[in-house]
Each structure stands twice: as C-alpha cells, then as structure tokens.
C-alpha positions as CSV (number, residue, x, y, z in Angstrom):
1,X,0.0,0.0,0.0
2,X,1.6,3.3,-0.8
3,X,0.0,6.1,1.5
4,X,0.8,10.0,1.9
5,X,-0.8,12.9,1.9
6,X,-2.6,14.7,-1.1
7,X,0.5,16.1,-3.7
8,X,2.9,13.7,-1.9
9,X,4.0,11.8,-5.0
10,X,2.1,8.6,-4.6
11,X,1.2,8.8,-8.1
12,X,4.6,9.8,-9.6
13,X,5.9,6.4,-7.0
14,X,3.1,4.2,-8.5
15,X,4.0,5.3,-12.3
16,X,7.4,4.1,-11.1
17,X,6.5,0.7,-9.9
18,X,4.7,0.1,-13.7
19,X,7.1,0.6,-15.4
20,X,9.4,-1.4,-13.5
21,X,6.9,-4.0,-13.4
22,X,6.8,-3.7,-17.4
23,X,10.1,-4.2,-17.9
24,X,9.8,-7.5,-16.1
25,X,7.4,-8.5,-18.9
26,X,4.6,-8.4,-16.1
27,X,0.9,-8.3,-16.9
28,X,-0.3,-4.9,-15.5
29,X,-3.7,-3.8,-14.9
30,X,-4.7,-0.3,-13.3
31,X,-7.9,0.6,-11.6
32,X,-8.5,4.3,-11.8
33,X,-10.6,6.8,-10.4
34,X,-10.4,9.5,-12.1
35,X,-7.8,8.3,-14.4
36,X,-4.3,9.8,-14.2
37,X,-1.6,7.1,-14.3
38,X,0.1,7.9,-17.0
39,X,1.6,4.3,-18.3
40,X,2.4,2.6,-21.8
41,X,-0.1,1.3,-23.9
42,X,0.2,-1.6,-22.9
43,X,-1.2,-1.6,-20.0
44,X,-5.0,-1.6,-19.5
45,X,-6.4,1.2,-17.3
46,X,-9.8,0.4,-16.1
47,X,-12.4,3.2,-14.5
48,X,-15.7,2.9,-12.2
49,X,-17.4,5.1,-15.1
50,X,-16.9,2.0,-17.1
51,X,-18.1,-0.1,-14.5
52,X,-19.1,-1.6,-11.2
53,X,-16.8,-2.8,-8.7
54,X,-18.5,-5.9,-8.9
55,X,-18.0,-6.0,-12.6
56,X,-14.3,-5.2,-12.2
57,X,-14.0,-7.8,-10.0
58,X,-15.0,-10.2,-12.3
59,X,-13.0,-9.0,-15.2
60,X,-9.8,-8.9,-12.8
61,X,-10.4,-12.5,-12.0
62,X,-10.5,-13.9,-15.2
63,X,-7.6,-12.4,-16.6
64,X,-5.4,-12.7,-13.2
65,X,-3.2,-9.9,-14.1
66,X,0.5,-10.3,-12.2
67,X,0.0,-6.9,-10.5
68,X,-3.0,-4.0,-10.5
69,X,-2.4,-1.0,-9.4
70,X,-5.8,0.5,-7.3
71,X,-5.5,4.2,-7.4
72,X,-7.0,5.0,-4.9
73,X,-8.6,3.3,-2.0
74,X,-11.2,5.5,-0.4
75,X,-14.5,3.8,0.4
76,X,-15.9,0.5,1.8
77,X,-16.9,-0.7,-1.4
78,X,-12.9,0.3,-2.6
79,X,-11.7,-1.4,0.6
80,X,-13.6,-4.7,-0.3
81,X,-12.7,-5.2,-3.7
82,X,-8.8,-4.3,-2.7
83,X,-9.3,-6.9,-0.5
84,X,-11.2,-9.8,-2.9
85,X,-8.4,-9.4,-5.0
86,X,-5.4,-9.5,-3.0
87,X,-6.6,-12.8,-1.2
88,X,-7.2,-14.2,-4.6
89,X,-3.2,-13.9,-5.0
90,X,-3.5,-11.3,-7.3
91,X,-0.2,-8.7,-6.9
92,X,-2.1,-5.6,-5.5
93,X,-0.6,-1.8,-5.0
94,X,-2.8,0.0,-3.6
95,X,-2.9,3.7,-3.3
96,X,-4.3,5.8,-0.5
97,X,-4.8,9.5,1.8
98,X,-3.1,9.7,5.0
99,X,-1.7,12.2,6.6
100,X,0.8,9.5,8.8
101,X,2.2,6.0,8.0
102,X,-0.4,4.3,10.6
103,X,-3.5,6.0,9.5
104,X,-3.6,4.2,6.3
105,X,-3.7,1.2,7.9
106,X,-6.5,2.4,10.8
107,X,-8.7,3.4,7.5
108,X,-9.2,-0.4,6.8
109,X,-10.2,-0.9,10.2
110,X,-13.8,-1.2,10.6
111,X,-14.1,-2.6,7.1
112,X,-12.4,-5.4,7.2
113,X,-12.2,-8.1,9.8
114,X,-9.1,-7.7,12.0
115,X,-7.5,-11.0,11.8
116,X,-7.3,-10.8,7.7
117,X,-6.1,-7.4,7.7
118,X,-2.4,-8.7,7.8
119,X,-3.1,-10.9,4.6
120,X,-4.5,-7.7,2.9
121,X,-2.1,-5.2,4.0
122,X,1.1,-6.3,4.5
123,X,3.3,-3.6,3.9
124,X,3.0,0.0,3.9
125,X,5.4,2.9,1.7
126,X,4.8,6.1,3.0
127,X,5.5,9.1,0.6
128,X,6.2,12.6,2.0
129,X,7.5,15.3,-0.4
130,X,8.7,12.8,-3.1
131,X,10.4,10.8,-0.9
132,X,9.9,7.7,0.7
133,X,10.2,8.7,4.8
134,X,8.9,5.5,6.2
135,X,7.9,1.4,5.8
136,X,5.7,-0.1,7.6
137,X,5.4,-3.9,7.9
138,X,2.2,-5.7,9.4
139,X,2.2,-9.4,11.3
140,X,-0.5,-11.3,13.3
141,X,0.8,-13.2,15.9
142,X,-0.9,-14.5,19.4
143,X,1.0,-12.6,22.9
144,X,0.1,-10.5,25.7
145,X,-0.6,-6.8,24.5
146,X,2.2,-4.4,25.5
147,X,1.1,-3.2,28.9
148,X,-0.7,-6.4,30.1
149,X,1.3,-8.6,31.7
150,X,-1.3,-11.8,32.7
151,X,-0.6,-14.5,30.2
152,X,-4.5,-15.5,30.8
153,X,-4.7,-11.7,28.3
154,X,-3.1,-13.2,25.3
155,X,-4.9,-12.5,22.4
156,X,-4.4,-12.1,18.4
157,X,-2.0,-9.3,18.5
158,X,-1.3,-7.8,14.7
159,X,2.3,-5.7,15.3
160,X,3.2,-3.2,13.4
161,X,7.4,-2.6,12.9
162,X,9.6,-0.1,11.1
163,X,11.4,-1.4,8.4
164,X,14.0,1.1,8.9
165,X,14.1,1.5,12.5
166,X,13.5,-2.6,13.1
167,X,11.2,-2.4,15.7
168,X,8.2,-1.9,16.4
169,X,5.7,0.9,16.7
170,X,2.1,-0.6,17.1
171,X,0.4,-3.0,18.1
172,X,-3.5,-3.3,17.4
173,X,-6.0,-5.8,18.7
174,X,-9.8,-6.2,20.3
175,X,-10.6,-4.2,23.4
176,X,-13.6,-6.0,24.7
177,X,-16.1,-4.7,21.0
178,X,-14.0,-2.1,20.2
179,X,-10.5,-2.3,17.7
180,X,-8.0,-0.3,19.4
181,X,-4.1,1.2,18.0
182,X,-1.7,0.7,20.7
183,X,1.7,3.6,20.4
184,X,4.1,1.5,22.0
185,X,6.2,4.3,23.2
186,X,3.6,5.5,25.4
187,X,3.8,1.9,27.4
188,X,6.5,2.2,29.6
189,X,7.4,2.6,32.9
190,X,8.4,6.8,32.7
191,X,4.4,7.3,31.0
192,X,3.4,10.7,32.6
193,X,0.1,9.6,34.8
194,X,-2.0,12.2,33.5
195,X,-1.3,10.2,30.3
196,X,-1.7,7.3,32.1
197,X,-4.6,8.1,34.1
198,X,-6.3,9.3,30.2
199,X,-6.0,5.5,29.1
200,X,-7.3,4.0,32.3
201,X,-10.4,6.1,32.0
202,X,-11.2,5.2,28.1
203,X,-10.1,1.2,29.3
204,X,-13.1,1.9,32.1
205,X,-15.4,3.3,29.4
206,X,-15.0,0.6,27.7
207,X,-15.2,-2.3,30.2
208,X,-18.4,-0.4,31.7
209,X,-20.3,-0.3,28.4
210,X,-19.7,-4.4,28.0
211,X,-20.6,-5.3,31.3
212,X,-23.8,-3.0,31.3
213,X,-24.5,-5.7,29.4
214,X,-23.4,-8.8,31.4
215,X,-24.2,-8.2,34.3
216,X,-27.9,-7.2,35.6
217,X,-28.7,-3.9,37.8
218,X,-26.0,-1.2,38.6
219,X,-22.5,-1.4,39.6
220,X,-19.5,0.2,39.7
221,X,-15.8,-0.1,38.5
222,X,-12.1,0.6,39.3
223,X,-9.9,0.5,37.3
224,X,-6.4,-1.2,39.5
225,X,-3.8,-1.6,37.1
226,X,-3.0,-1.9,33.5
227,X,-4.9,-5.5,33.7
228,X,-7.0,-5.5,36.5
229,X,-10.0,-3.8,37.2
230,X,-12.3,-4.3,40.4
231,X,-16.6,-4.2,39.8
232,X,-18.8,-3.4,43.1
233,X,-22.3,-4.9,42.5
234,X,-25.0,-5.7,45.0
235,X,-24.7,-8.3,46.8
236,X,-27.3,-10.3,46.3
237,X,-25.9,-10.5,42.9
238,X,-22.5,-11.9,43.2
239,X,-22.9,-15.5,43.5
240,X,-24.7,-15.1,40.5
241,X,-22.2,-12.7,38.8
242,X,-19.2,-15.5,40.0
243,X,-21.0,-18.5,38.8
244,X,-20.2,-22.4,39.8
245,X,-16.3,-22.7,40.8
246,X,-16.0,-18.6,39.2
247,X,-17.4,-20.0,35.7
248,X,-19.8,-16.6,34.6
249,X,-16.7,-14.5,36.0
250,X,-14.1,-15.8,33.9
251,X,-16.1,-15.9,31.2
252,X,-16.5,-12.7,31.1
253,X,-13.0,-12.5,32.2
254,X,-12.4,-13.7,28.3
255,X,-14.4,-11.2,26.8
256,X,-13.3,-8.2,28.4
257,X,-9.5,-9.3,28.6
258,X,-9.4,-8.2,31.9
259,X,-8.9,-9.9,35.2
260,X,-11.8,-8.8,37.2
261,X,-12.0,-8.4,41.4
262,X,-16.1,-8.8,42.3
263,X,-16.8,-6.8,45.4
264,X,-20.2,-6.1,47.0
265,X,-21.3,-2.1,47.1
266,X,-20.7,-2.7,51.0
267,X,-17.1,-2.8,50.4
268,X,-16.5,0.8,49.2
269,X,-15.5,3.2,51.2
270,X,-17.7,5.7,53.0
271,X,-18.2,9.6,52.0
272,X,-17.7,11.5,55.3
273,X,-19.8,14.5,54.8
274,X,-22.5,16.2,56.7
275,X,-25.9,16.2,54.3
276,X,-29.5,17.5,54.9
277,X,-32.8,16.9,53.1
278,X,-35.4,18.6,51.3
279,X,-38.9,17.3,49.9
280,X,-40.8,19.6,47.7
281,X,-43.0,18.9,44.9
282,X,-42.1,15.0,45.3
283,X,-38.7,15.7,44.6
284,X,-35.9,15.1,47.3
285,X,-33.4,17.2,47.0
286,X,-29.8,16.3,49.2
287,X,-28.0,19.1,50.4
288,X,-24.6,19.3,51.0
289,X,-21.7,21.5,52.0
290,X,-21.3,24.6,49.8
291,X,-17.7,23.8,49.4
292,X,-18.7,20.5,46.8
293,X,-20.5,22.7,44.2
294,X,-20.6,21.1,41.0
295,X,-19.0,18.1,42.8
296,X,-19.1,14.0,41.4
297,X,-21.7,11.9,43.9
298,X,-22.2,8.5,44.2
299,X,-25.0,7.6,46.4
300,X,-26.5,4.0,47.3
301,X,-30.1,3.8,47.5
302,X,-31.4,0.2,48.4
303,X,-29.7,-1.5,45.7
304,X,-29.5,1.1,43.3
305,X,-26.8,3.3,42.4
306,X,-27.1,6.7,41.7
307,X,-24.1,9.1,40.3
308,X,-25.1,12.7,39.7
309,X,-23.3,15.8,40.1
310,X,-24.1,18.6,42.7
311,X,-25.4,22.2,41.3
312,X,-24.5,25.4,41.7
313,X,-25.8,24.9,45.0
314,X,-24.5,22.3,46.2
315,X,-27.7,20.5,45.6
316,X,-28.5,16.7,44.5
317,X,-32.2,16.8,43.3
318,X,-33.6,13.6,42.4
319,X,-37.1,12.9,41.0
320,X,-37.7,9.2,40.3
321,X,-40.4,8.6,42.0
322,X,-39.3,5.4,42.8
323,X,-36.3,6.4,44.6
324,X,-37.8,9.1,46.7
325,X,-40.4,6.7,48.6
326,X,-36.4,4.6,49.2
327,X,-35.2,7.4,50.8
328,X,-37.7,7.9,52.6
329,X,-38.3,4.3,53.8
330,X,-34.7,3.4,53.9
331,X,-32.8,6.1,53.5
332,X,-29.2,6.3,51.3
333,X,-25.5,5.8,51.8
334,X,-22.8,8.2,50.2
335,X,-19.9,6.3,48.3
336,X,-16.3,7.5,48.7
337,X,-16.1,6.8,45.0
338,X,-13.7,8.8,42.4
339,X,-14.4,6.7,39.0
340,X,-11.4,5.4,38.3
C-alpha cells in the first residue's frame, strides 16, 4: 500500500512501480478513479465510469493480471474489492490519503475483519515530499498486549514494525467490542500519569459499556492496574455474577481481557460528609456542604446506584419517584467513589 498525503508523490511512485513492473514483462492492470496514471499502452487502465466494482471484480479474476495497481482506495466498497483481489493472489498496489504512516492502515479498520487485515495489508510505503520517509510492515501473531502482563490476556495481536528503524511501533488488537491502536512508546514505565490516568479512563469506558450488558442492575468499576480492574455490584448478585467454581466470572474475564476483582457495594469506602434533606414537589433534594458545588456523587439507595453531580448549590435533586419513597423508607449511603 503506498500512503501520503494529497501532492505527496504517490502517483509519480506508482508510475514508477509500472514501469518497473513492465520491464519484467509483467501483466499490468490499473484501476483508476479519475484516471491519471500515465503508463504505456500496454497496460489496461480500467475506470468505475466503465463499470461496477462488482464487474471489475469479475473482469480482474478472469484475466489474473501479475499486478493491479488500485488508485486509490477511499471507500468501503474500494476497501472490499482491494481486498477480494489481494486474497485471490493477485499482486495488488494499492494507493491511498493519509496524513501519517499508521492512519492508512486504521482506515481499513472497521471494514475489514481484524485477523485478515495482515493478509490484505502487508506492507505499507509512506510518501512525503517525493520521498519515501517510512515502511511499515504488518504481522498477526498471538502474545500478551504491550502493557498487560497476565498471560491469561493473550490474544491475536497484529504488530506493526519499522522497516527502517527494526522495531516496532504498534500494536492493534480487540478491546472488549471495540478495535484499538496501541503507540508503544507511550507503554513504559516513565508514562506521565495524566497520560496514564487518560488510558485507564477510556479502558473503564469501555469495560463499563460491556458489562452493562453482562451483568444485571448497577454497579460500579475501578480501574487497579494496566490489567486488573475491580466491579462493586449488590450483593445479592454476586454468586450469581461468579458462577459455579467462578465460571460466569471468567467468562467474562475472556471477553473483556481483563482480570476482574467482584466486590459487594458494602465494600467501598464511606463519603464522610454532613448532608441535609429537602422534599418539595415529590422531589428530594440532598443538600450538601457549599464547598462541593458542582461536585461528582455517588450515592446508594437500596440496591441502586445513583451518580449525579451537585449544582451550583451544592444540591442533589432527584425525581424518580421510585427512589424518593427509598429514601424515605430506607434512606441512602454516600460512596467514597472517584471513578477510576
């Protein structure tokens, strides 16, 4: 794949590689759009105002050209074709907008399935003012993400090296439902915790959108370290939530890629803070402390779990019905809880 930004010279490179190509006494095909290659005679150029991919697709098949050059790859349809032929074994160059070596490749995520992606796109040129500034090379293998540590995380890992610098730079596999592009030089011991703390909190966002669906009723997560990360639920649901000899646990355990610690709500820490409360209109409003305007709560009521955020006056006003008849029958706990 040859990738750069708009007036790179990916064109002038890819005019390059046909001739070269027809030297060898290869059979070249072009797919165009618009055309602009300019190439000898001898090589057909082929254009979508001529035809349908699926049509092309045909044509390319039965006359299994040595190489085609697609110029360029911008859309799903583009990204599928590409991909039809190159696992059919025909020699593909294709051609493509990025604006850094590693977004060409995170374009075909998303349209292709991740564990092919390395069959498809092997290798990547990157063009930047005529000249070729980086190679990129693609390979699936099976190891612990960078980061992780558990060998119960290992997953299909597809790395991503620098031909030039021999090492390498990425690494890319599934994050629970979501795809995600791993910088490897921002895993290591010296990462900044802001920095650190940033890729916690999209890890937690993550984990707490898949479970939402695993596990019934609220909880709560904390994130503990780069592969652990501890869930309070109610108690009455964690046999349930472990399973026979921790079965439904490490199941999900699977899933998520994360080692998970189940703790009851009861195990969280207190908030020690002085409220009040106000009914009016069937709304209870909890009052607290005019230093924690605008301030993150977490309150328990019964077995639900409530997070909310203070007002300009220092006021928690809720109006489910449903939970103001429990705080007034049972009342409500406040959770020491900072969401990470």
């Amino acid at each position: 794949m040859v990738s750069g930004a708009p007036g790179s010279g990916k064109t002038t490179f890819s005019q390059a590689l046909v001739e070269f190509y027809h030297k060898q006494d290869k059979i070249i095909k072009t797919i165009e759009s618009p055309r602009d290659l300019m190439v000898p005679d001898s090589v057909v150029q082929y254009s979508f105002t001529h035809g349908s991919h699926d049509e092309l697709r045909d044509i390319l098949l039965l006359s299994r050209p040595d190489y085609t050059i697609y110029d360029e790859v911008r859309n799903t349809p583009d990204f599928e074709l590409y991909k039809d032929l190159r696992l059919t074994g025909i020699g593909m160059i294709g051609v493509i907008h990025a604006t850094k070596p590693v977004d060409s490749i995170q374009r075909f995520l998303g349209t292709i399935e991740i564990g092919i992606i390395p069959q498809v796109l092997d290798t990547v040129i990157f063009i930047d003012g005529g000249k070729i500034t980086e190679i990129l090379q693609l390979e699936l293998t099976v190891k612990v993400p960078a980061g992780m540590n558990s060998e119960d995380l290992s997953r299909p890992v597809i790395v991503i090296s620098s031909f030039f610098e021999n090492k390498p730079l990425y690494e890319i596999y599934s994050f629970g439902e979501q795809v995600v592009v791993i910088p490897l030089d921002k895993i290591d011991a010296g990462m900044p915790d802001k920095k650190k703390k940033n890729m916690h909190k999209y890890a937690k966002d993550l984990i707490d959108q898949k479970l939402s669906l695993l596990i019934p009723g609220g909880f709560l997560s904390k994130i503990q370290s780069d592969e652990r990360i501890d869930i309070f639920i109610p108690k009455k649901n964690k046999a349930s939530i472990i399973g026979r000899a921790g079965k439904n646990i490490m199941d999900i355990e699977k899933q998520m890629g994360f080692q998970i610690g189940v703790h009851t709500l009861e195990d969280l820490p207190l908030l020690d803070v002085k409220t009040n409360l106000k009914k009016r209109n069937n709304q209870m409003t909890i009052l607290f402390p005019k230093h924690m305007i605008e301030h993150p709560i977490t309150i328990m009521i019964g077995d639900d779990i409530l997070q909310g955020k203070t007002n300009d006056r220092a006021e928690l006003i809720i109006k489910k019905k449903a939970l103001v008849r429990e705080i007034e029958k049972k009342g409500y706990v406040l959770i020491d809880y900072d969401g990470i």
